[in-house]
N, C-alpha and C positions, 0 to 999 in steps of 0.2 A: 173657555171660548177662544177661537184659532183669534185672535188680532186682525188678521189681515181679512176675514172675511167682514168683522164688522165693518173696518176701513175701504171695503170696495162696496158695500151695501152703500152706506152712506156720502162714497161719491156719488154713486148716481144717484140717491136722493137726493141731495142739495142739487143738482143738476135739472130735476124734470120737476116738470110742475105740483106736484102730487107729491104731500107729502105726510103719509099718514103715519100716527103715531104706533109706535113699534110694538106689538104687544109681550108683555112678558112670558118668558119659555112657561110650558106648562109641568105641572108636576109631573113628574114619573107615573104610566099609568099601563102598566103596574109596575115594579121595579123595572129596572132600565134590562132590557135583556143581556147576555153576555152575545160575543160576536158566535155565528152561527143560529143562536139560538131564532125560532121565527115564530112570530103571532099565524096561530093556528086559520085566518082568511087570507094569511098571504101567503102559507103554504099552498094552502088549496087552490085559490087560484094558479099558483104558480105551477103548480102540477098536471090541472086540469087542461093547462094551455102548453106545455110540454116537448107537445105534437107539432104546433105551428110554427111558422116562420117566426125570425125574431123578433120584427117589430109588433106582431102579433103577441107575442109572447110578454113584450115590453109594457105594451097597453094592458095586458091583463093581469101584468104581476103589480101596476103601480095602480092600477083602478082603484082598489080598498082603500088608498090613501087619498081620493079626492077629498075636498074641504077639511081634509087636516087643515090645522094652522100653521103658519109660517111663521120661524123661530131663527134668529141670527146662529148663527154656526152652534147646534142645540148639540154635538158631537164631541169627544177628546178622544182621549187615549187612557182613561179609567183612572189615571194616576199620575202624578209628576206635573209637569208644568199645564196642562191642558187635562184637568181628570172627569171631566166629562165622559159619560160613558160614551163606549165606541158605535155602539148600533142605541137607538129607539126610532119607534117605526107611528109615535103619536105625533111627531110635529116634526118638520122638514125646513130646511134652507134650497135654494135652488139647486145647489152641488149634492148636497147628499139626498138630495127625490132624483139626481138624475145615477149618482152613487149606488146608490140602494135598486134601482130599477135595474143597472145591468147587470149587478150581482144576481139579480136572483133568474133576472131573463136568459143569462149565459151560461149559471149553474144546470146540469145536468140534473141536480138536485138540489131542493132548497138548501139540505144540511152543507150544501158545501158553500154557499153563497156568503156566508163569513171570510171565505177564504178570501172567496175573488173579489170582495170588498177592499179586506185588508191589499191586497195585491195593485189595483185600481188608485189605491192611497199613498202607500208605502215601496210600489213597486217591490225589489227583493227583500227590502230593507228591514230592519228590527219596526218595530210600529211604535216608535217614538215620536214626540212632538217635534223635532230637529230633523226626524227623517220624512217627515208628511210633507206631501207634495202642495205645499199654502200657493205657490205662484202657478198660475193656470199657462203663462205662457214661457215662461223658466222649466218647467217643473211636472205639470200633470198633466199636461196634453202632449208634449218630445215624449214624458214617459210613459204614456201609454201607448203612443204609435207605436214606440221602439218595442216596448215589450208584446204587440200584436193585439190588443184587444179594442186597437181605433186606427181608423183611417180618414185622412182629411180629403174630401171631397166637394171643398168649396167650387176647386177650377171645373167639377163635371154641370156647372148652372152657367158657364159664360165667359165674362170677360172679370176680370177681380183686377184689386189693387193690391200689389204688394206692401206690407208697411214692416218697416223695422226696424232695430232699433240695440245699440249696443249697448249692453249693464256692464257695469263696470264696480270694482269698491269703489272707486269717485261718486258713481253714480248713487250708490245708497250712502254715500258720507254725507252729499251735499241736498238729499231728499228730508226735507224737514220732518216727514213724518216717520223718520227711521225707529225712534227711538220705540213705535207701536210693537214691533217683532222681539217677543223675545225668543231671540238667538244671536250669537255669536256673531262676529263681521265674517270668519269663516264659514261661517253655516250659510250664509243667505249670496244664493248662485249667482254667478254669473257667464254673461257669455250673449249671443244673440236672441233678439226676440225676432219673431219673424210670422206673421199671418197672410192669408193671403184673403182676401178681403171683398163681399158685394157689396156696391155701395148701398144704402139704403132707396133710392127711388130701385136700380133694380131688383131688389129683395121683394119689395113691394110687387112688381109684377108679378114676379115669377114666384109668388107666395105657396099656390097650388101645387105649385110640382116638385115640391121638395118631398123629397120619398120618405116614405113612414120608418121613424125606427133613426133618424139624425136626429144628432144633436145642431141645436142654432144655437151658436152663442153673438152674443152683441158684444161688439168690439166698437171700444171708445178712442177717439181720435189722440194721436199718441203725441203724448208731451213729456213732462220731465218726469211724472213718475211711473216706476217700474211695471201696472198691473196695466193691463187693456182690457180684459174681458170682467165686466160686470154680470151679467147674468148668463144664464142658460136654462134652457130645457129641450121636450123633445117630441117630435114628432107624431101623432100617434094615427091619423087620417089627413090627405089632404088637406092642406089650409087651417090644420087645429095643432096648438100647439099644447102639452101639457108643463105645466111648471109650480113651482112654488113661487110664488107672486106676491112681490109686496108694493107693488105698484097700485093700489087701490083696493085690491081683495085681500093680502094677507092670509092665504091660505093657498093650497096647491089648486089649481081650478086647470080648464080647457078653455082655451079662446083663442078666436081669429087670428092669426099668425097675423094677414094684412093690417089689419087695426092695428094691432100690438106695433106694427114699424111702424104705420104712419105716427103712434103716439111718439114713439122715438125721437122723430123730426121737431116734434114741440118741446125737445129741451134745449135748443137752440143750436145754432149754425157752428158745424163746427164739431160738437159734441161728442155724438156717436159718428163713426167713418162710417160703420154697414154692421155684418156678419158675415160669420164663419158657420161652414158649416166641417161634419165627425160624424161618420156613422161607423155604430160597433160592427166587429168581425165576428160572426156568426165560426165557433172552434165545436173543434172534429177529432175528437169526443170534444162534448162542448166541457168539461171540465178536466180539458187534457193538460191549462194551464195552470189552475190552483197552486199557490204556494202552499207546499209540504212540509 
């Protein structure tokens, strides 16, 4: 299990009122697949819908997984420091229901959607646990812009706040909870953090018209340690968001995008700044970028 994902789960649970107890991953059901391989309704769906736009294609490749259960980082790299298997498709964290979604909504075909998983995670890189992309705003959201499978499109809702923020080795020497990552003082990035941000009343308004097929991620008001973004999910209809939720359900469910912020506001002043929003680049051939 990645560290840092249980360490940003449990910030914001100690944060928000609601705090339900964690449930343990479930068994393997059936062996853990290998990467590429795909449970036979999430082919199909993903096949069936092929044809459609992507957000279309998004909601119908991740539908089969509604009321899974939600599982802290249930993912590794099969072996080495993190051997969790690389793909299962019975139980989800926030990142890999929103992981697993674009993989398969962007592959041309399911069989290639291991790729674009691995790619999504590891960007070029070998798929080691030193090479995965743990920090959302160091790490897997610069590397997916850069590499073209996301575009950030918070500024097309309004007015945003810039927030940010320099990491530095200081910065993780003197963060008490360094010692959670295992990796290297080398390994663990640095350089600018940088989002750009709705506050949370206007998020609230403008719930409805956030276009199907982004990602919303919540962004927590930045202080000394290095992660901001606690959750995410995605789009799938006006004003519904899909997610892996452990805010009271624990399982991946669809709910009011509105509600969802105003719940935000009740974990006190201060807490959460807003959201961001990321919506994926629909590619032409859509598996023109798979690592090879």
């Amino acid at each position: 299990m990645s560290r840092l994902r249980l360490l940003v789960a449990l910030t914001l649970l100690a944060a928000g009122p609601e705090r339900p107890r964690p449930l343990p991953i479930p068994p393997l059901t059936p062996a853990a697949p290998p990467m590429g391989s795909v449970p036979a309704d999430v082919a199909e769906a993903a096949i069936a819908a092929r044809h459609l736009p992507l957000a279309a294609r998004m909601e119908a490749a991740s539908r089969p997984w509604l009321r899974r259960p939600y599982a802290l980082d249930p993912i590794g790299e099969g072996e080495g420091t993190d051997d969790d298997p690389p793909a299962r498709y019975d139980t989800f964290d926030c990142l890999t229901l929103v992981e697993e979604t674009l993989a398969f909504a962007l592959a041309g075909d399911p069989v290639h959607a291991g790729r674009i998983r691995q790619s999504l995670r590891y960007g070029d890189a070998e798929p080691t646990y030193a090479h995965r992309r743990h920090f959302m705003e160091l790490q897997w959201i610069p590397g997916n812009i850069r590499d073209g499978w996301l575009v950030d499109t918070t500024r097309d809702y309004g007015p945003t706040v810039r927030q940010e923020k320099d990491v530095t080795a200081a910065t993780w020497k003197g963060w008490g909870k360094r010692g959670l990552f295992e990796l290297t003082d080398a390994e663990l990035p640095v350089g600018k953090m940088a989002l750009d941000v709705i506050p949370l009343d206007d998020a609230i308004a403008l719930a409805d018209k956030i276009r199907p097929g982004s990602l919303v991620l919540t962004v927590r008001a930045s202080r000394r340690a290095p992660i901001w973004t606690s959750h995410l999910g995605f789009v799938v209809r006006p004003g519904i968001l899909r997610n892996a939720s452990r805010r009271g359900y624990m399982r991946v469910v669809d709910e009011q995008m509105a509600t969802y912020f105003e719940a935000l506001k009740t974990y006190g002043k201060g807490v959460v700044s807003g959201i961001s929003i990321l919506e994926p680049v629909e590619q032409d051939p859509r598996n023109a970028r798979v690592v090879r």
